[in-house]
Backbone as XML, in Angstrom:
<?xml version="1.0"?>
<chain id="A" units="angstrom">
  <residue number="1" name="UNK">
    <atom name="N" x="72.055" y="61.663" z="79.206"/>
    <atom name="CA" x="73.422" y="62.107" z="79.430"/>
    <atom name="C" x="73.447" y="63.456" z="80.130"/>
  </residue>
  <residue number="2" name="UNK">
    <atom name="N" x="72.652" y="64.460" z="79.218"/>
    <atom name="CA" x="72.433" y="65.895" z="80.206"/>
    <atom name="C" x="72.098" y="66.063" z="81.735"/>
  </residue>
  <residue number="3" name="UNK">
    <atom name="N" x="71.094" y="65.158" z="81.635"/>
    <atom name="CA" x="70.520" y="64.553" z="82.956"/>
    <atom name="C" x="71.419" y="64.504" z="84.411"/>
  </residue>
  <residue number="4" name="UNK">
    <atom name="N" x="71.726" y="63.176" z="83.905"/>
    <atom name="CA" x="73.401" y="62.414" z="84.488"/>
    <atom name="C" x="74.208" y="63.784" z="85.143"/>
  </residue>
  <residue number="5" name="UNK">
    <atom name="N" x="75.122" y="64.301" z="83.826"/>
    <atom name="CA" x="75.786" y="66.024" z="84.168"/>
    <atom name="C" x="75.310" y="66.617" z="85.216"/>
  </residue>
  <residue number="6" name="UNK">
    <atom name="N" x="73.814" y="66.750" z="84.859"/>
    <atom name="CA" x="73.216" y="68.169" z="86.190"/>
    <atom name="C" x="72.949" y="67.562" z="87.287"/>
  </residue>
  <residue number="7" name="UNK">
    <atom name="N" x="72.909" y="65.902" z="88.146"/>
    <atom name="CA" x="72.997" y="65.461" z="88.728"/>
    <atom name="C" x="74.265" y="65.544" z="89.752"/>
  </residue>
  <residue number="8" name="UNK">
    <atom name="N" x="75.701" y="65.125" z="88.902"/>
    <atom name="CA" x="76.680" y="65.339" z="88.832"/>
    <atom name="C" x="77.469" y="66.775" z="89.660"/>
  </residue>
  <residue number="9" name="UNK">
    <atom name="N" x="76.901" y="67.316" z="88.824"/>
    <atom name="CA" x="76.818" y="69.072" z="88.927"/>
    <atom name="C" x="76.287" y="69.630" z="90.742"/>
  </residue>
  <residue number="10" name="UNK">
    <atom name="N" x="75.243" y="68.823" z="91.009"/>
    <atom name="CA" x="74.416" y="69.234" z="91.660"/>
    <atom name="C" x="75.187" y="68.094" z="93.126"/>
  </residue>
  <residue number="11" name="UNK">
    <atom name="N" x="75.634" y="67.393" z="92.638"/>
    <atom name="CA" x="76.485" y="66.956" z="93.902"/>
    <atom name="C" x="77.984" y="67.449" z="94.522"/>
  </residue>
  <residue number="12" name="UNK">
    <atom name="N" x="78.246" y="68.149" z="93.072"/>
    <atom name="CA" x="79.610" y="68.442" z="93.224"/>
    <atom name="C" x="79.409" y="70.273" z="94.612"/>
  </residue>
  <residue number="13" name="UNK">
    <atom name="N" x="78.092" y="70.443" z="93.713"/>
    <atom name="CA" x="78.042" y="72.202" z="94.129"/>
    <atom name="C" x="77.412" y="71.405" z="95.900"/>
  </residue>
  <residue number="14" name="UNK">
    <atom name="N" x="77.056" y="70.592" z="96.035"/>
    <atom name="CA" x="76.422" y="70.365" z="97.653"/>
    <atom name="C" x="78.247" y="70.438" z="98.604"/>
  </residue>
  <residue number="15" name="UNK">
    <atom name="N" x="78.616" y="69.656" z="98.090"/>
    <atom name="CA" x="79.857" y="69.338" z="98.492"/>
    <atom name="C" x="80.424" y="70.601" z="98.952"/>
  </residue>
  <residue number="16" name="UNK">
    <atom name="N" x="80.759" y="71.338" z="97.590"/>
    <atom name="CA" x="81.293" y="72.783" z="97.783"/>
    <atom name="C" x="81.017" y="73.594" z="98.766"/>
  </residue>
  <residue number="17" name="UNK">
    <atom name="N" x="79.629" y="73.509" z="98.992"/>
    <atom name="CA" x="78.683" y="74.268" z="100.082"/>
    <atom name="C" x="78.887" y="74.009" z="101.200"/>
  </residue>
  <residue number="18" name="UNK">
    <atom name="N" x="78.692" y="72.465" z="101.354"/>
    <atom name="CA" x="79.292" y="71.589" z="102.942"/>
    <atom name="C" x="80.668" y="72.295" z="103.165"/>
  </residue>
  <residue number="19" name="UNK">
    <atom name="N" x="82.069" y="72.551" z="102.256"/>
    <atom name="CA" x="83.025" y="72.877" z="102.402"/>
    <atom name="C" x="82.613" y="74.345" z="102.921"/>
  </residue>
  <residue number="20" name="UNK">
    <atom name="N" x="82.173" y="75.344" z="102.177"/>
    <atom name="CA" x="82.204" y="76.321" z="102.119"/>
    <atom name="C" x="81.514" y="76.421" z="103.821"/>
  </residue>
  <residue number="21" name="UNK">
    <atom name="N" x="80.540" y="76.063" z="104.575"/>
    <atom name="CA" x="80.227" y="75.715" z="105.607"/>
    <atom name="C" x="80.992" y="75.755" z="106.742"/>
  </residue>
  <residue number="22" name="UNK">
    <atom name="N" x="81.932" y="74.898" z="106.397"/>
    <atom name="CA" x="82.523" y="74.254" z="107.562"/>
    <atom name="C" x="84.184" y="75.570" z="107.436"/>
  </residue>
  <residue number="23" name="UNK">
    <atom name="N" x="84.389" y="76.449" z="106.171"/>
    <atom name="CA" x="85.373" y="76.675" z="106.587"/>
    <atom name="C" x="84.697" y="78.083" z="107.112"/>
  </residue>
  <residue number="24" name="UNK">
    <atom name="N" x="83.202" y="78.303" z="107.235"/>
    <atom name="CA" x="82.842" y="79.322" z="107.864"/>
    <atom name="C" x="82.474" y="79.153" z="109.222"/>
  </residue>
  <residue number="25" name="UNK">
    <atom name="N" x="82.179" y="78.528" z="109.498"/>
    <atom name="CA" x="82.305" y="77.932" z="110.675"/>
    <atom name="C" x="83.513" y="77.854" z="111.690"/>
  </residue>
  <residue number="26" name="UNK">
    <atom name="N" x="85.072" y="77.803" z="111.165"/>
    <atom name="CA" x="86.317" y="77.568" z="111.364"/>
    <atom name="C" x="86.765" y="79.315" z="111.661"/>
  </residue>
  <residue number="27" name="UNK">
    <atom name="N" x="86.270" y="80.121" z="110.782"/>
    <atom name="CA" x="86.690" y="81.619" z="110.551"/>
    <atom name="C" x="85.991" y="82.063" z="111.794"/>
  </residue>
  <residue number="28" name="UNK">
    <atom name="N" x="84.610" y="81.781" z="111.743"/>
    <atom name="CA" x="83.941" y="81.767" z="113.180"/>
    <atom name="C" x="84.221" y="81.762" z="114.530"/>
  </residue>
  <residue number="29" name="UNK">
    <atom name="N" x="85.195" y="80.309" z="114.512"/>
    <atom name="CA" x="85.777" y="79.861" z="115.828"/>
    <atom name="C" x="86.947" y="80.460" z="116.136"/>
  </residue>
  <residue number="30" name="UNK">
    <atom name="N" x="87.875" y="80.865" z="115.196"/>
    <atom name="CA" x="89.065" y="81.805" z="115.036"/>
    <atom name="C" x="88.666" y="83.620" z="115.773"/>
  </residue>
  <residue number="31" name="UNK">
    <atom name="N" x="87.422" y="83.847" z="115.039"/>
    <atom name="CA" x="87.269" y="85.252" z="115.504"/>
    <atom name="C" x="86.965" y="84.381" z="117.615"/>
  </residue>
  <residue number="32" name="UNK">
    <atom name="N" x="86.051" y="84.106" z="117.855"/>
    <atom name="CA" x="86.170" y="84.096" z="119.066"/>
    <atom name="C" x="87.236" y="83.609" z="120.583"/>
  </residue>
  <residue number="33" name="UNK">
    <atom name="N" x="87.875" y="83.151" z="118.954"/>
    <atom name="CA" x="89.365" y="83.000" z="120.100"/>
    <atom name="C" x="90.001" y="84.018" z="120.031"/>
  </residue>
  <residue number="34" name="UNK">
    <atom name="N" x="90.364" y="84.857" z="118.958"/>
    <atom name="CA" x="91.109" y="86.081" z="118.964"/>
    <atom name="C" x="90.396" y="86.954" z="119.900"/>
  </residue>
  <residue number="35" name="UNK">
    <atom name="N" x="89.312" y="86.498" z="119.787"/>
    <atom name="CA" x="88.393" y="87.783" z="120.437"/>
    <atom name="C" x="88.630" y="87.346" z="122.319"/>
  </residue>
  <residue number="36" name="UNK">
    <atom name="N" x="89.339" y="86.537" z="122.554"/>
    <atom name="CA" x="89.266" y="86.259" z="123.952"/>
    <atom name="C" x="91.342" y="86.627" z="124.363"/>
  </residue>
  <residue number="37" name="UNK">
    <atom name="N" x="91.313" y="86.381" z="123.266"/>
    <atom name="CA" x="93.437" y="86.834" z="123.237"/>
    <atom name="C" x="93.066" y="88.299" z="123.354"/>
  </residue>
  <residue number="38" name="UNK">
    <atom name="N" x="92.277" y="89.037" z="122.899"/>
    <atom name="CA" x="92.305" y="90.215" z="122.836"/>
    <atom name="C" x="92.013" y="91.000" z="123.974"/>
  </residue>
  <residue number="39" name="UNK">
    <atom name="N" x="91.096" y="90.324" z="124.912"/>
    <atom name="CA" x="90.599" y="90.888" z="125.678"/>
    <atom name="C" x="92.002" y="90.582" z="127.133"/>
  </residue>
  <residue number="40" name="UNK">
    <atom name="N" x="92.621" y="88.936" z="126.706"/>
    <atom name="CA" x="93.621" y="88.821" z="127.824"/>
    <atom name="C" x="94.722" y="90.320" z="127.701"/>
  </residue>
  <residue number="41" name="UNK">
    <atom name="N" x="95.212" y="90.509" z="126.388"/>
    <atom name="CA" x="95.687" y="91.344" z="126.007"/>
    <atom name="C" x="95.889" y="92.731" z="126.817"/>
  </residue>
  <residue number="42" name="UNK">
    <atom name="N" x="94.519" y="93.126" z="126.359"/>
    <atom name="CA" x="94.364" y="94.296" z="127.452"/>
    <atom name="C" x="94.768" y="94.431" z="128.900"/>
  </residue>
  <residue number="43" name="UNK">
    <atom name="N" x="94.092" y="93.136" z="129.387"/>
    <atom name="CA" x="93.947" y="92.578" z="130.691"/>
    <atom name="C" x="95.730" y="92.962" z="130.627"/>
  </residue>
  <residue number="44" name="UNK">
    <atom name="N" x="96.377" y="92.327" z="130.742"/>
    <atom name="CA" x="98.169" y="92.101" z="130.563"/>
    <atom name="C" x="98.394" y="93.375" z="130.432"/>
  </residue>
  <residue number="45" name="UNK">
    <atom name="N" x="98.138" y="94.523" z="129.683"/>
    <atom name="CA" x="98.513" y="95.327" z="129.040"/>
    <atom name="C" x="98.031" y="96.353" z="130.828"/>
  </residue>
  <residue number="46" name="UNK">
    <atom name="N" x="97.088" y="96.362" z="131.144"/>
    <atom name="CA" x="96.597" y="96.915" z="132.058"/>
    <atom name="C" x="97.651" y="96.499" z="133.163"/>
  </residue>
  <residue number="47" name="UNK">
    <atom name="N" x="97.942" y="95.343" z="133.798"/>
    <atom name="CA" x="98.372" y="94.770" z="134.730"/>
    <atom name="C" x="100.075" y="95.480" z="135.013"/>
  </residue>
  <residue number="48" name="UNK">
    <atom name="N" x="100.515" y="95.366" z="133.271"/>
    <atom name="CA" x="101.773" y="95.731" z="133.830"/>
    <atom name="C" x="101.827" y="97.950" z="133.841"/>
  </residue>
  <residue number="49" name="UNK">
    <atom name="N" x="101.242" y="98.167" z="133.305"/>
    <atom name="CA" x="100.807" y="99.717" z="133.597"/>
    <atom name="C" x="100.964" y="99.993" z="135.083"/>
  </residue>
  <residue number="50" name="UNK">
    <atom name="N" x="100.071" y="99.221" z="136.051"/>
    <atom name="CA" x="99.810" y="98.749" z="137.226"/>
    <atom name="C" x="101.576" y="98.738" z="138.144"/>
  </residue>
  <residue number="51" name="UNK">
    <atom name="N" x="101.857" y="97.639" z="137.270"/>
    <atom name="CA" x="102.869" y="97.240" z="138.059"/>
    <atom name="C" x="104.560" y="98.329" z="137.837"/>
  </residue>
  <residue number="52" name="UNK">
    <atom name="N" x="104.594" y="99.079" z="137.183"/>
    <atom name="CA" x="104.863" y="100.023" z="136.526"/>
    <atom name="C" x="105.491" y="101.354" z="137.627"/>
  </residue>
  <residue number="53" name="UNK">
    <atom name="N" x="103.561" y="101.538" z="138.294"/>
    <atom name="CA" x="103.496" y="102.786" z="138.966"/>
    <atom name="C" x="103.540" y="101.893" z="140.363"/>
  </residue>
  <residue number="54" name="UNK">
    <atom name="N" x="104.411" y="101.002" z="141.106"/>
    <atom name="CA" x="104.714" y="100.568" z="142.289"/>
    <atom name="C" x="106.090" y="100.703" z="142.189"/>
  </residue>
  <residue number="55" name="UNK">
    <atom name="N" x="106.596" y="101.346" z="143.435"/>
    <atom name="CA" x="107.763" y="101.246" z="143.614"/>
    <atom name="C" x="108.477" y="100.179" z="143.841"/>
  </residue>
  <residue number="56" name="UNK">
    <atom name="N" x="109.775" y="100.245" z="144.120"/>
    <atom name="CA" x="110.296" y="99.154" z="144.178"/>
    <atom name="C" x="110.488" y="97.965" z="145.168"/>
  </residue>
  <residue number="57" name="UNK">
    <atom name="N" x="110.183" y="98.386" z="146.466"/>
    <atom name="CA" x="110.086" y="97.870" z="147.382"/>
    <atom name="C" x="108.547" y="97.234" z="147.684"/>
  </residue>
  <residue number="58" name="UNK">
    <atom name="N" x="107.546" y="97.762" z="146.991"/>
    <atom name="CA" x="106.307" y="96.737" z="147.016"/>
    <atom name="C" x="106.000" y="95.899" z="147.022"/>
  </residue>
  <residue number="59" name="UNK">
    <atom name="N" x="104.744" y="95.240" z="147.690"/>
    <atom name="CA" x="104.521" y="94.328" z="147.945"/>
    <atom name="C" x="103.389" y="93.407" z="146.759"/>
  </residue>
  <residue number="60" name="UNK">
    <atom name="N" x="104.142" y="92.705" z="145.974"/>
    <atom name="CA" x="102.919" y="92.409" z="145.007"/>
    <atom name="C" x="102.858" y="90.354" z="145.240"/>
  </residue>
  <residue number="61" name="UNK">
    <atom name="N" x="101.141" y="90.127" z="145.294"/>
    <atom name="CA" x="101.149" y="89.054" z="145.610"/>
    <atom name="C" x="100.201" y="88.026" z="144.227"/>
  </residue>
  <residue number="62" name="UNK">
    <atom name="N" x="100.431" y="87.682" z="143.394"/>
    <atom name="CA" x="99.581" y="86.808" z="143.184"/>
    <atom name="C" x="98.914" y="85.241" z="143.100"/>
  </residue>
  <residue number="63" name="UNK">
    <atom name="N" x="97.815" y="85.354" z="142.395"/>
    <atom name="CA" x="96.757" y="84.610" z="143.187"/>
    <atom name="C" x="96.835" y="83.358" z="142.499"/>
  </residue>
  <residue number="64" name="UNK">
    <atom name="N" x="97.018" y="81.897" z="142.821"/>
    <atom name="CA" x="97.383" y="81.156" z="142.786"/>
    <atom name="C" x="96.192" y="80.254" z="143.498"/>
  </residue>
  <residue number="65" name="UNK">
    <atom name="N" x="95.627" y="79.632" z="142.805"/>
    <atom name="CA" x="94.242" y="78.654" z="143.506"/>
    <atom name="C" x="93.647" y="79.633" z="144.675"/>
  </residue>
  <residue number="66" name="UNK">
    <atom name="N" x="93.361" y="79.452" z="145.602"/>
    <atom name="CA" x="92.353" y="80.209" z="146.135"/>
    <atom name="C" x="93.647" y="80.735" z="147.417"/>
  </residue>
  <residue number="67" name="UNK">
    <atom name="N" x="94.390" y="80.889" z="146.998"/>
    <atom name="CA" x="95.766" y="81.570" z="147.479"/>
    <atom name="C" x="96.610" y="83.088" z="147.176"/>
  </residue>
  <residue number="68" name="UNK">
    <atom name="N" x="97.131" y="83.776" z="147.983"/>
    <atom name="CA" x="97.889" y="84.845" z="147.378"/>
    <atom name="C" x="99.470" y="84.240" z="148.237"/>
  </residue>
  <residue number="69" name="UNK">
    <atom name="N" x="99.849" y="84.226" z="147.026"/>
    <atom name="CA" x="101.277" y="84.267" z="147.169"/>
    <atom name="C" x="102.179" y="85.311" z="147.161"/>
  </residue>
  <residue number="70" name="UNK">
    <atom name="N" x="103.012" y="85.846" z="147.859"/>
    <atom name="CA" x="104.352" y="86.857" z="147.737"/>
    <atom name="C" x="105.045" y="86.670" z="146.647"/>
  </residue>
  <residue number="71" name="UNK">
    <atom name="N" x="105.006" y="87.807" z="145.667"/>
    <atom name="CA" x="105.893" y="87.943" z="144.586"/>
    <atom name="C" x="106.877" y="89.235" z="144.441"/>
  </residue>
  <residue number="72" name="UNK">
    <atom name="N" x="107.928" y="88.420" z="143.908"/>
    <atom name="CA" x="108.930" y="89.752" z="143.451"/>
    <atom name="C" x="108.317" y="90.689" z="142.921"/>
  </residue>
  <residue number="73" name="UNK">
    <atom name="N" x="108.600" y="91.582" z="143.187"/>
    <atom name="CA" x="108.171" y="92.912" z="141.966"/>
    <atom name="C" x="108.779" y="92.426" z="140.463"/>
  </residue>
  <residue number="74" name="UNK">
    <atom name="N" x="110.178" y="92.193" z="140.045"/>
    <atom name="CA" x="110.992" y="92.120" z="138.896"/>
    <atom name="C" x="110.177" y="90.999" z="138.407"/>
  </residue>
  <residue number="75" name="UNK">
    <atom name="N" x="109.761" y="89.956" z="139.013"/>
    <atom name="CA" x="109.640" y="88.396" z="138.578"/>
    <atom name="C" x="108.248" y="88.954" z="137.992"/>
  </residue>
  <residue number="76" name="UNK">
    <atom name="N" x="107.611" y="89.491" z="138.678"/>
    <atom name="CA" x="106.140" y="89.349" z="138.113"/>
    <atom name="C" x="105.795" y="90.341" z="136.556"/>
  </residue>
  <residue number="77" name="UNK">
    <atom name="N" x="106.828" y="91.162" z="136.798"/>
    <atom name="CA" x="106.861" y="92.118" z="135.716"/>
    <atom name="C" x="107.483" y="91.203" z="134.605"/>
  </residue>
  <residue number="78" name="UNK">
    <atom name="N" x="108.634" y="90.636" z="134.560"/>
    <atom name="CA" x="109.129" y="89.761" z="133.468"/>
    <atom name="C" x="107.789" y="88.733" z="133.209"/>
  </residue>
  <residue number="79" name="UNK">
    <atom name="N" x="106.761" y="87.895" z="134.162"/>
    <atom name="CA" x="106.488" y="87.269" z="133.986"/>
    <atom name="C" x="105.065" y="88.248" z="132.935"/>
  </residue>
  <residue number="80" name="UNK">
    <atom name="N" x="104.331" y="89.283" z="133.417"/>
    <atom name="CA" x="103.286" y="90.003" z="132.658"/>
    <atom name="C" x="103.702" y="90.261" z="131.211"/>
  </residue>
  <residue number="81" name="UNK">
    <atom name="N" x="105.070" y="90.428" z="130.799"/>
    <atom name="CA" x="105.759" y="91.034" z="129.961"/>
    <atom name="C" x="105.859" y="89.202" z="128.996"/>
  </residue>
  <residue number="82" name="UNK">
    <atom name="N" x="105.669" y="88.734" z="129.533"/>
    <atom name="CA" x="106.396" y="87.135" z="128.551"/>
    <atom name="C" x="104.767" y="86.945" z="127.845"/>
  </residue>
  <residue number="83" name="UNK">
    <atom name="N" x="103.695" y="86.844" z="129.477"/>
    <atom name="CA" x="102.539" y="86.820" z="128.801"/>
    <atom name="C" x="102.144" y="87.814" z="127.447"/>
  </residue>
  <residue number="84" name="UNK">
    <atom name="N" x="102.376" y="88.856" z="127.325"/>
    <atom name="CA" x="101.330" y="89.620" z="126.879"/>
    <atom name="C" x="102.771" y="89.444" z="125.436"/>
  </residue>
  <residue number="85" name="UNK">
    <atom name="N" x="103.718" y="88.596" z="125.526"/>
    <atom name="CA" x="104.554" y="88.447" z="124.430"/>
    <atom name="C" x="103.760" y="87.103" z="123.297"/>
  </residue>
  <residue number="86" name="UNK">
    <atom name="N" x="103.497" y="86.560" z="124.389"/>
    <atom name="CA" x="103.003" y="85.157" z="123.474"/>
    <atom name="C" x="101.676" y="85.467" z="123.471"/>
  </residue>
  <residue number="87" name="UNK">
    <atom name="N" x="100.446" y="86.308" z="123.991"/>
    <atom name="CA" x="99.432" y="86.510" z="123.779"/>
    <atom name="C" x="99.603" y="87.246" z="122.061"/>
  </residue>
  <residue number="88" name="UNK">
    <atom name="N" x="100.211" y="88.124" z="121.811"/>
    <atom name="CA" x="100.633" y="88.849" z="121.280"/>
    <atom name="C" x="101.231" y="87.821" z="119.694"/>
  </residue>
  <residue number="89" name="UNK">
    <atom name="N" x="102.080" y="86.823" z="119.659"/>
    <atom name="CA" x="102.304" y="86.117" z="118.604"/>
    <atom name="C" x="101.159" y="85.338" z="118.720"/>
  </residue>
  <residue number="90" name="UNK">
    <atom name="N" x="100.018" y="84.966" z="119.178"/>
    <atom name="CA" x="99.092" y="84.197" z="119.063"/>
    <atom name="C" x="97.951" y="84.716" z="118.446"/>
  </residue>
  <residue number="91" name="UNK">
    <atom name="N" x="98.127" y="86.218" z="118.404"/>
    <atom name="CA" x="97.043" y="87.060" z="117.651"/>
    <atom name="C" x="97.447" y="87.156" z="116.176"/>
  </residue>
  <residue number="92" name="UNK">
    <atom name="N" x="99.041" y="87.334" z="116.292"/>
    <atom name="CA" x="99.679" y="87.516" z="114.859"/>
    <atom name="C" x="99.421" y="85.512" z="114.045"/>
  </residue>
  <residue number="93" name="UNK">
    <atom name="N" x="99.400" y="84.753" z="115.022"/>
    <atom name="CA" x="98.928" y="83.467" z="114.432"/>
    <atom name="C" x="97.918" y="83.671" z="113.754"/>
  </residue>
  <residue number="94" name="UNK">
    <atom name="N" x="96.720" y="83.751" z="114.762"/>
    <atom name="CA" x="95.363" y="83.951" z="114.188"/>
    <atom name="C" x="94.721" y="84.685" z="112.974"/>
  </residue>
  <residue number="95" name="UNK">
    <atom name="N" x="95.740" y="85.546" z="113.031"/>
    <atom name="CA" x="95.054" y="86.734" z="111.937"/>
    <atom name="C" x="95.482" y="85.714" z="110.548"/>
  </residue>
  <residue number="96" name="UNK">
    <atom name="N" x="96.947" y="85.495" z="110.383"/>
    <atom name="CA" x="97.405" y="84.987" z="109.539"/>
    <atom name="C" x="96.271" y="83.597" z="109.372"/>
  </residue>
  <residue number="97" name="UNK">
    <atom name="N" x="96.002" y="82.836" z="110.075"/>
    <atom name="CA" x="95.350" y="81.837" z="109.682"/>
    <atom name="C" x="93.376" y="82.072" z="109.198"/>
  </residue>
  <residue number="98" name="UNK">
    <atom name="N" x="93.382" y="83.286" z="110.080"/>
    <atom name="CA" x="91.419" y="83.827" z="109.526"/>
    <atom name="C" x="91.915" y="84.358" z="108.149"/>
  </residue>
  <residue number="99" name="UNK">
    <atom name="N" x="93.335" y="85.167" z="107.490"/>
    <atom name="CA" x="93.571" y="85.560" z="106.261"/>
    <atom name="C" x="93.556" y="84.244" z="105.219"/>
  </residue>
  <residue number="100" name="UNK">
    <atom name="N" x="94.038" y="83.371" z="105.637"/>
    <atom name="CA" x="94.241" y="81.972" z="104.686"/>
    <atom name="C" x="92.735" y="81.448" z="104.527"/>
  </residue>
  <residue number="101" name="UNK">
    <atom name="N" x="91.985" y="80.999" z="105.355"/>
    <atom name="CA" x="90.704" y="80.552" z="105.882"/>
    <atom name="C" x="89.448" y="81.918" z="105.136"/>
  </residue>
  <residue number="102" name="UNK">
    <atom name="N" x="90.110" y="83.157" z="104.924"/>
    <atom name="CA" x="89.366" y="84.115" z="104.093"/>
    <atom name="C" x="89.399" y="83.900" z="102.518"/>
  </residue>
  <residue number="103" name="UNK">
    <atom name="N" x="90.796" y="83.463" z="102.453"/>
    <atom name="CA" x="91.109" y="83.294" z="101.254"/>
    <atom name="C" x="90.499" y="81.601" z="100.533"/>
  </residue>
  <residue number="104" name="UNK">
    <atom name="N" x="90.467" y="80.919" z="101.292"/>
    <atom name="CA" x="89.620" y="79.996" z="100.789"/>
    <atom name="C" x="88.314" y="79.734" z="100.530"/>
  </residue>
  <residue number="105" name="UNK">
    <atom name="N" x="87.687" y="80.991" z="101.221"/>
    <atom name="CA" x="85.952" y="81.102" z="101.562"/>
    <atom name="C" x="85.912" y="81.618" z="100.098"/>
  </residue>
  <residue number="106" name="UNK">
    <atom name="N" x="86.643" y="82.734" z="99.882"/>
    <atom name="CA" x="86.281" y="83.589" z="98.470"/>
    <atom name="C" x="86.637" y="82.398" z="97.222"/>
  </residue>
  <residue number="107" name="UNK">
    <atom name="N" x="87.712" y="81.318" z="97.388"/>
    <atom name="CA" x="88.339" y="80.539" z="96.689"/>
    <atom name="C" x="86.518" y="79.945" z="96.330"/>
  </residue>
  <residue number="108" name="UNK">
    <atom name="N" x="86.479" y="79.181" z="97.047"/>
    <atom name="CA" x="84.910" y="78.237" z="96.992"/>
    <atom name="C" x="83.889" y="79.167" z="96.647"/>
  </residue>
  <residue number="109" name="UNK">
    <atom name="N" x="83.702" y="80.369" z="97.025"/>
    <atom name="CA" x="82.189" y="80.767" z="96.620"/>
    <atom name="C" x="82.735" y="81.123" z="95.231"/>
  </residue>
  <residue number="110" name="UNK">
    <atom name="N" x="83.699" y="81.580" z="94.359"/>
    <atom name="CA" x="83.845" y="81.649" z="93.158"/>
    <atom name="C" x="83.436" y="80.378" z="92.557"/>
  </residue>
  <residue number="111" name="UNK">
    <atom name="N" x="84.049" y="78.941" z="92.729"/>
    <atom name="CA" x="84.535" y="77.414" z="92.496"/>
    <atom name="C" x="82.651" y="77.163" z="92.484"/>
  </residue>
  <residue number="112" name="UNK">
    <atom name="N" x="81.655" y="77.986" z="93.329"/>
    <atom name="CA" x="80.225" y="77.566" z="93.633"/>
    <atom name="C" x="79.384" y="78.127" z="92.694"/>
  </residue>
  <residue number="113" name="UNK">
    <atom name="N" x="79.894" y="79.421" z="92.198"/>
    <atom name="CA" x="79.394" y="80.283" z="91.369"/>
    <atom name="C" x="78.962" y="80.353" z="90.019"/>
  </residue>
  <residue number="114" name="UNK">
    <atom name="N" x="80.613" y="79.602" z="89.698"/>
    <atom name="CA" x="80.830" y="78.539" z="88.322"/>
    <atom name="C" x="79.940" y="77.812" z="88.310"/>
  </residue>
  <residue number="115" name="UNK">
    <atom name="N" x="79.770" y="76.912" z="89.313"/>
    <atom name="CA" x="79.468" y="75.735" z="89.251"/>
    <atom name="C" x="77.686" y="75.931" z="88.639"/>
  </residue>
  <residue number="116" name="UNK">
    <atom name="N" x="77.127" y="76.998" z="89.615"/>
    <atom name="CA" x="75.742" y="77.175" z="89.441"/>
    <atom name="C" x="75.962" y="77.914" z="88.176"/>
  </residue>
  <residue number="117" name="UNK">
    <atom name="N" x="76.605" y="78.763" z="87.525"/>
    <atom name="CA" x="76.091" y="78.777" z="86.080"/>
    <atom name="C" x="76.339" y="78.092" z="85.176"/>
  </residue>
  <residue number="118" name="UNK">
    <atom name="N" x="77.152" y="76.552" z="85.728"/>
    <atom name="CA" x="77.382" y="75.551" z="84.410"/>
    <atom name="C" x="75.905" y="74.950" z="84.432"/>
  </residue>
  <residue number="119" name="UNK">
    <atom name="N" x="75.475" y="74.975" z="85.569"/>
    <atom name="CA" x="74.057" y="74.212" z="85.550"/>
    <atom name="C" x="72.826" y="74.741" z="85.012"/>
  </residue>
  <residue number="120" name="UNK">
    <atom name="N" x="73.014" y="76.575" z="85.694"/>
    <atom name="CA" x="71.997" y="76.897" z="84.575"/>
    <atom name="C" x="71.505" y="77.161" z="83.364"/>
  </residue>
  <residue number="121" name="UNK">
    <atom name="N" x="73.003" y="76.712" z="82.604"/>
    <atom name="CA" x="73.225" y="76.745" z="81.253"/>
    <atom name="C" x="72.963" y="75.267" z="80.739"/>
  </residue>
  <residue number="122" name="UNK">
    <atom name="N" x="72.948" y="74.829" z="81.408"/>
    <atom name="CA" x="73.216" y="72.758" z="81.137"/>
    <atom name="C" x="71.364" y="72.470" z="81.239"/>
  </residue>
  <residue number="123" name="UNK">
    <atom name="N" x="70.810" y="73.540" z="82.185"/>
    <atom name="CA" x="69.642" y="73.160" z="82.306"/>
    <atom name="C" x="68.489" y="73.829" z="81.022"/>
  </residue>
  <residue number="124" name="UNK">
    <atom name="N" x="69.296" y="75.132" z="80.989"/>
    <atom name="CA" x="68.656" y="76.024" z="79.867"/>
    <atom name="C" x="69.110" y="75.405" z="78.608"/>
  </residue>
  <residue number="125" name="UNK">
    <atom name="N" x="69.741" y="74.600" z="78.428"/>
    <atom name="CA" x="70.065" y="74.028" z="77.371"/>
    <atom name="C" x="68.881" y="72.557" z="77.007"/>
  </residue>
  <residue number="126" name="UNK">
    <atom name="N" x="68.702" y="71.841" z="78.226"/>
    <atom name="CA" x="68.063" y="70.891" z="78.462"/>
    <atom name="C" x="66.740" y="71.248" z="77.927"/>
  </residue>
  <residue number="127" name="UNK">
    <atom name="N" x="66.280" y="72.519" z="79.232"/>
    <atom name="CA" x="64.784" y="72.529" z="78.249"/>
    <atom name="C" x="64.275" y="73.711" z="76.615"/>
  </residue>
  <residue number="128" name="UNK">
    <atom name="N" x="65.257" y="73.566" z="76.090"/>
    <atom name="CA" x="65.407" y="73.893" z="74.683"/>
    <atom name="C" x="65.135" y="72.576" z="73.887"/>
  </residue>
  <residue number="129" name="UNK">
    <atom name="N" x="66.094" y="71.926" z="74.233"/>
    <atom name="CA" x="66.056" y="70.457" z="73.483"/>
    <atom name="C" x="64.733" y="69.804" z="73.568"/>
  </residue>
</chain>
């Protein structure tokens, strides 16, 4: 019967681990996407600085397939300004979801922790008997 248990035990804690794995893995993939929003970020953040110190009558063109196109000054500024808006709620996504995805890592390695001292008690019990 003890046996059986630490068997039991010992499948439940693999499981946990596979979980615990895969949601590190997930926290993983989260940092390197933030980490690429972050860098557009700047990028955006730089661009409209840029566009900023041109007067008004300038000539701003961008690049469009292996093309430069004529752009408004106003249009391109609304358009840097929308980007670096939704770059911007996409970081506030992320964080919120690596916080949830944190909170489940600590959830499981507690849930793993248990688990390994029900066993080493189940086992220290075993070889007593």
């Amino acid at each position: 019967m003890s046996s059986s248990n630490i068997r039991d035990l010992q499948r439940e804690l693999e499981n946990k681990a596979n979980d615990l794995n895969k949601l590190q893995k997930d926290i993983a993939k989260n940092h390197q996407v933030r980490k690429k929003y972050t860098i557009q970020l700047g990028e955006n953040e730089l661009v409209l600085k840029e566009l900023d110190l041109l007067n008004e009558d300038a000539n701003v063109y961008k690049l469009i397939g292996p093309v430069l196109v004529k752009q408004d000054l106003a249009e391109a500024n609304a358009n840097v300004r929308k980007r670096i808006e939704y770059i911007s709620a996409e970081l506030k996504r992320l964080d919120a979801t690596v916080q949830d995805l944190e909170e489940k890592q600590n959830s499981k390695k507690e849930t793993i922790m248990k688990l390994q001292q029900k066993m080493q008690s189940l086992q220290a019990g075993k070889g007593k008997a």
